[in-house]
C-alpha positions in Angstrom: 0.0 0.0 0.0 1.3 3.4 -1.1 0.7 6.8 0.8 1.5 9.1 -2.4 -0.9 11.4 -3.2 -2.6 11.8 -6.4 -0.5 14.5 -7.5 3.0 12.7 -6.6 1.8 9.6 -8.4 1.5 11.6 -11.2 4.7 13.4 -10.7 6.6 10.0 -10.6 5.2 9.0 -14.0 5.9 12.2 -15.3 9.7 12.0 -14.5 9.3 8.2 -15.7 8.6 9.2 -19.0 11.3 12.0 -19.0 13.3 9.2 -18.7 12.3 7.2 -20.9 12.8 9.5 -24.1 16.1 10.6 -22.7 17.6 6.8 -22.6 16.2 7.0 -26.7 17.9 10.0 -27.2 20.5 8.4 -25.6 20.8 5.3 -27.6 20.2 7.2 -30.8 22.7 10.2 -30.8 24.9 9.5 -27.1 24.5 11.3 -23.8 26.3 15.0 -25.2 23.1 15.2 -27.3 20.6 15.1 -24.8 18.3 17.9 -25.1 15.8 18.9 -22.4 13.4 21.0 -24.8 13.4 18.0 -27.7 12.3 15.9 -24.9 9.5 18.3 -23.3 8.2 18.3 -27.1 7.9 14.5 -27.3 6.5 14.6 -23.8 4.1 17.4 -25.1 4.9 19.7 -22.6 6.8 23.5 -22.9 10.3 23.8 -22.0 10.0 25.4 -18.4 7.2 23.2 -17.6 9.6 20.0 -18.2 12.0 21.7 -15.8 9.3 21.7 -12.7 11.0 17.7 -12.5 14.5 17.8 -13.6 15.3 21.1 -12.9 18.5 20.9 -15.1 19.9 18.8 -17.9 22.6 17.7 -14.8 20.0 16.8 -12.4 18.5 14.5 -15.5 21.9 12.6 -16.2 22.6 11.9 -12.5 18.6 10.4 -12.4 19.8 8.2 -15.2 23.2 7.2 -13.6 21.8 6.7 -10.6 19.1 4.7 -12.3 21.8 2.7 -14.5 23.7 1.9 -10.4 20.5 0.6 -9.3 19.5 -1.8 -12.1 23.1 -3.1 -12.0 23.7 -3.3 -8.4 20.0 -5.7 -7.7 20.6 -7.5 -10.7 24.5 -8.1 -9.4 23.1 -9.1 -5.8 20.3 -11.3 -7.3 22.6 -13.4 -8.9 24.9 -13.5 -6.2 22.2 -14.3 -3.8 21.0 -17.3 -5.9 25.3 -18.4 -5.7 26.9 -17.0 -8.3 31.1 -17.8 -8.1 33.2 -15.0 -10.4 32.8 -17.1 -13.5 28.5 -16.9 -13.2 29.1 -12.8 -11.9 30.9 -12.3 -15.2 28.2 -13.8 -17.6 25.8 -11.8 -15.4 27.3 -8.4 -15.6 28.5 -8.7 -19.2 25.1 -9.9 -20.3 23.4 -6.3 -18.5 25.9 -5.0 -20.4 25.4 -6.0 -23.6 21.4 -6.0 -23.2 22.2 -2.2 -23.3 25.6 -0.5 -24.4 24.4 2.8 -23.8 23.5 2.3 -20.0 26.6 0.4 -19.8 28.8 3.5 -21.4 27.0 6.0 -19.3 28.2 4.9 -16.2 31.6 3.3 -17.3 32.1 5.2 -20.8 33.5 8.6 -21.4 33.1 11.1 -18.6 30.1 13.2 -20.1 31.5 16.5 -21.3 30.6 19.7 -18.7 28.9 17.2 -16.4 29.9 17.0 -12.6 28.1 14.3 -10.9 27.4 14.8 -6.8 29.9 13.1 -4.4 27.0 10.7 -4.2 26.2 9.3 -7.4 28.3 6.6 -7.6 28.1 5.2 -4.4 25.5 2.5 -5.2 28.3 0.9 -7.6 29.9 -0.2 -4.3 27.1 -2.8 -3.7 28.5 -4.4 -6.6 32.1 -4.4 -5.4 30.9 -5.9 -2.0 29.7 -9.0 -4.3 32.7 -9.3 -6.0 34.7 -9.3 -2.7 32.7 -12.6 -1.3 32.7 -13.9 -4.6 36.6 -13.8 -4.1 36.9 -14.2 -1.0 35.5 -17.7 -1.6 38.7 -18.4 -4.0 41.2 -17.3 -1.3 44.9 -18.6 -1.7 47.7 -18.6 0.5 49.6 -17.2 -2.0 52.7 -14.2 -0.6 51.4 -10.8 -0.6 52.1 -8.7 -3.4 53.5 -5.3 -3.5 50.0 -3.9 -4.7 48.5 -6.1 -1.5 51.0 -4.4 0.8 49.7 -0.9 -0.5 45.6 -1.4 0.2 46.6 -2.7 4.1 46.6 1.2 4.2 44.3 2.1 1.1 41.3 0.6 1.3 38.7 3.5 2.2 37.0 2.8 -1.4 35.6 -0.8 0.2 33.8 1.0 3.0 34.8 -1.0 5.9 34.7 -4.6 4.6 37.4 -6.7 6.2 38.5 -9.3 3.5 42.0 -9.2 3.8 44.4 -7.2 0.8 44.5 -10.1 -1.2 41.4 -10.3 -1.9 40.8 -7.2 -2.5 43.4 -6.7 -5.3 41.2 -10.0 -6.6 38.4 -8.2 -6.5 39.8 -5.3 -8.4 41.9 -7.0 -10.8 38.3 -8.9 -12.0 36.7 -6.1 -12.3 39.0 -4.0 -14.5 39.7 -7.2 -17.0 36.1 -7.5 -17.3 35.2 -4.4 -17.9 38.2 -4.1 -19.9 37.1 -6.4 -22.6 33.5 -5.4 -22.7 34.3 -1.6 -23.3 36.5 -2.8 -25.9 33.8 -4.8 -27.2 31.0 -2.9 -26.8 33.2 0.0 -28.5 33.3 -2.1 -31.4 37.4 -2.4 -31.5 36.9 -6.5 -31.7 34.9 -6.2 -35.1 36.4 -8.3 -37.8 39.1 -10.1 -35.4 36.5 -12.8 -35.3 37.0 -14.4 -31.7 34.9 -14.9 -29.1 35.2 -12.2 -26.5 33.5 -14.6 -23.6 36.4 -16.6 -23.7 39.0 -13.9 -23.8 37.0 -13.4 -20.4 36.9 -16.8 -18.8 41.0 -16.9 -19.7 41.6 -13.5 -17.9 39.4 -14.6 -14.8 41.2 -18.4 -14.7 44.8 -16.3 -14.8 43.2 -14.9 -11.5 42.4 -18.1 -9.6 44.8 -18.8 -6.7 47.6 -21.5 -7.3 
């Protein structure tokens, strides 16, 4: 049961249709040619009026940021939560990626040019680092430490608290820029005509991480 009102019901569907024909315009021209008044017209209201819900193109991008966080983060934990190891959180993260390049480049692409996110935009992308960490943390080695391992004993304010140890930490991080490594290169199109199957350039970069 809901206690909106009328009027913020309509005020939420309103800004979900905003949305809507901005990810289009996204997908059809990139985020630098988003335009606020194309989208009022589509929308069939005037300029100003669109701006009574995002009350700049800014606050508009971070909406969609924010939004592209969420989907990523639930869909990370769902699949985590059902027992996904690294191999499974791969496929899963590369196939949200792929189901839409544009989402994927807005929060991992290009920095969008003139745009300053808030401090707290990002932070939802954490969520997804926490699974990655007790997806590693399950693979633990007692391999020696590493000079990159010694460094996060003391830098290691970007995992918010969680105590896995340094090793798996630099796991954690080395999975996640291979992978996403590989599908911005893909998803950029630099792979076309070299003919080979970018999920196993994956699975061979995520087996050179396993623990000896």
């Amino acid at each position: 049961m809901t206690s909106e009102s009328p009027r913020e019901r309509y005020r939420a569907q309103v800004r979900e249709e905003i949305k809507r024909h901005a990810w289009e315009q996204i997908a059809e021209a990139g985020v630098p040619a988003l335009s606020l008044n194309a989208i009022a017209k589509q929308v069939g209201m005037s300029g100003p009026a669109l701006y009574r819900y995002f009350a700049s193109r800014d606050e508009l991008i971070t909406a969609l940021i924010r939004d592209a966080y969420r989907s990523l983060a639930d869909t990370v934990r769902a699949a985590r939560d059902a027992g996904a190891d690294l191999a499974a959180l791969a496929a899963t993260i590369g196939g949200w990626a792929r189901s839409d390049p544009q989402r994927y480049f807005l929060i991992y692409g290009t920095p969008v040019p003139g745009y300053h996110a808030p401090g707290d935009t990002t932070a939802i992308s954490s969520e997804v680092m926490a699974a990655l960490i007790e997806a590693c943390a399950e693979e633990a080695g007692e391999e020696p430490p590493t000079s990159f391992d010694t460094h996060l004993e003391t830098h290691r304010e970007w995992v918010g608290g969680h105590p896995a140890p340094p090793a798996v930490l630099h796991r954690a991080l080395s999975f996640w820029t291979r992978l996403h490594g590989v599908l911005s290169l893909e998803l950029a199109g630099h792979f076309a005509g070299m003919k080979f199957d970018p999920d196993l350039l994956i699975t061979e970069e995520l087996a050179a991480l396993r623990p000896r």
